[in-house]
N, C-alpha and C positions, 0 to 999 in steps of 0.2 A: 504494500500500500504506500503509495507518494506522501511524502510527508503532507500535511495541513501548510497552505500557504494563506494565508489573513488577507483578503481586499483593503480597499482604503478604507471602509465602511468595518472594519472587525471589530470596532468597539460596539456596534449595534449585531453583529449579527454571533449566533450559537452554531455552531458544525454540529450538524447531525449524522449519525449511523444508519437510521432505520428507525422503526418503531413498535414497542408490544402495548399489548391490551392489559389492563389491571383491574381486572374487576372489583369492586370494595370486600372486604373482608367481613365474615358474616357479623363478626362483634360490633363492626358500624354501627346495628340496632343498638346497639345500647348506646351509643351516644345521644340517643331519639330519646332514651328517657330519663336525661338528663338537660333537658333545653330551658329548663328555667319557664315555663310557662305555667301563670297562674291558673287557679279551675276556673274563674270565667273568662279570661283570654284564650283558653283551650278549648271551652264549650263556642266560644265566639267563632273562633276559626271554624269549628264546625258549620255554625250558621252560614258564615262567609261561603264557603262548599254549597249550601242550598238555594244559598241566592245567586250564585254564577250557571246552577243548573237549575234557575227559572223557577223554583220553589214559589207560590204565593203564599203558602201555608207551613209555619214548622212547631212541633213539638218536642219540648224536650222534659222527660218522664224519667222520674225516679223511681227506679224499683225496687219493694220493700217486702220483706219477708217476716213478721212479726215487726220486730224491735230490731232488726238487721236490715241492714241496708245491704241491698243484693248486686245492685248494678244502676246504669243510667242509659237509658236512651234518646238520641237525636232523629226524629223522623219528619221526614219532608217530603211535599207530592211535587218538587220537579221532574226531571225529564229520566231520571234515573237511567242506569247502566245495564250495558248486556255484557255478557261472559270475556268478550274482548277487551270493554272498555273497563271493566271491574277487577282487571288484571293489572290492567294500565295503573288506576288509581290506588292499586294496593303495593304497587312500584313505586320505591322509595324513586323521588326524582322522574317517576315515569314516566307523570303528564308533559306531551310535548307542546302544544299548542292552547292558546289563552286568546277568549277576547278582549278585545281596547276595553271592558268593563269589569274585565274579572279581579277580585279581590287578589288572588293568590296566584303566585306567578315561578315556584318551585318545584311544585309536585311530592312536598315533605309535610306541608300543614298538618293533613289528615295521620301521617303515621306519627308524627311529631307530639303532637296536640294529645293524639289518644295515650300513644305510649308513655307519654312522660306521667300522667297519672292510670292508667288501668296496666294491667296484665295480660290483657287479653282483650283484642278489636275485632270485632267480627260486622262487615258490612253489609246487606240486603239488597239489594235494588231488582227492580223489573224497568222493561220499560212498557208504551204501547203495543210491541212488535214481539218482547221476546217475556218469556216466563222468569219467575221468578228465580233466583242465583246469588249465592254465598261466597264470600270467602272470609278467613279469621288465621289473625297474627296470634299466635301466642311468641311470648315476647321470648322465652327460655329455647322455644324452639327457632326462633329467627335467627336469636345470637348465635345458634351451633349452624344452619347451614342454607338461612335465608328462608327454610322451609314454610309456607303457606298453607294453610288446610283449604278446600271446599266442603263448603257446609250442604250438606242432606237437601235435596232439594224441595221434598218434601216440610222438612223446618221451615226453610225459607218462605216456601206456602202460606201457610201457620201461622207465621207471624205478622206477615203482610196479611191475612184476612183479622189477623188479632185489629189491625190499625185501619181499617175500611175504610174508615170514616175521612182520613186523610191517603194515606196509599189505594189509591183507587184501580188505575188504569195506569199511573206510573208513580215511580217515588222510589227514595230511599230510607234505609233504616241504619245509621250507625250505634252499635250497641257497644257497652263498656263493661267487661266482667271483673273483678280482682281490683277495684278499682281503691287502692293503696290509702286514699283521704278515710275510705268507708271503717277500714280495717281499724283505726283509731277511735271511731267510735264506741264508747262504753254501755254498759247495757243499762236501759233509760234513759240515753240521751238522744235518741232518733230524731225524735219532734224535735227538739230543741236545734239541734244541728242543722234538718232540715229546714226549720223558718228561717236559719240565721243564712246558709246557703242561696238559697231560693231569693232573700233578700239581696245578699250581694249582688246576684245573678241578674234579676232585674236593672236593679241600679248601673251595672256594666253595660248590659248590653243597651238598654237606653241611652245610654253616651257614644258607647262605639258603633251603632247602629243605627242612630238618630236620623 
């Protein structure tokens, strides 16, 4: 190989060899659940998700199980996803294309947002066209080898007729299981946490959503 000879320009320019591929390393995800993001900046960015895919309507539902807090969900009748595109948006960085209107412009929000508080994300969507379709991060299994579940298509069914009344003909449902704020909670403090939650929650997204 000829030695390297510098142009006049060598202070601007890098000799290259060639080039390989690096795909991120599966432990990545754990840097997702370390982003510093509060529960209603996390529940927000969710919203923000429902309002670029055209949502008029969004719910977001705490699940409770006596005096235990089970989980939360974010459900919304935008234009929701089919099998290809619920692929996409469960791809850290996947989303490739944004409108001039879209809040979120990474394609990290959603895993981001859910992971840095729950254990476990699992999405729903149908849309007009296709049936209803799952898929769910557990965060233990992402760090070992990026692995994704789909979920039962049947569940997915199930759920979306649980929510009719807003997932009609299309929508989605992001669900939160494990969700680490909950686990702190002591036994009798449910109501209490939930008013004080549910308050904040308001008061946020009234600001950032105004």
């Amino acid at each position: 190989m000829p030695p390297y000879q510098p142009s006049a320009d060598w202070q601007y320019e890098i000799p290259t060899t060639g080039s390989k591929r690096l795909p991120p390393a599966a432990r990545y995800v754990e840097s997702l659940t370390h982003q510093g993001y509060g529960f209603e900046a996390a529940i927000a960015d969710l919203i923000d998700n429902s309002i670029d895919a055209g949502a008029r309507n969004v719910v977001v539902s705490f699940l409770r199980d006596d005096d235990r807090l089970a989980g939360l969900l974010v459900v919304d009748d935008g234009c929701g996803m089919n099998d290809e595109a619920l692929d996409t948006a469960m791809t850290v960085g996947g989303r490739e294309g944004y409108a001039a209107s879209a809040l979120g412009h990474f394609g990290a929000g959603l895993k981001a947002a859910s992971l840095s508080h729950a254990d476990s994300l699992t999405v729903i969507s149908r849309t007009k066209k296709s049936p209803s379709t799952g898929r769910r991060w557990l965060t233990a299994r992402a760090q070992a080898d990026f692995t994704c579940d789909v979920v039962d298509p049947r569940y997915c069914q199930d759920l979306v007729d649980r929510y009719d009344g807003i997932v009609e003909w299309h929508g989605t449902i992001v669900r939160w299981d494990r969700v680490r704020a909950f686990d702190t909670v002591t036994a009798g403090q449910a109501d209490r946490f939930l008013n004080d939650a549910i308050e904040k929650l308001e008061t946020h997204l009234g600001l950032y959503l105004h």
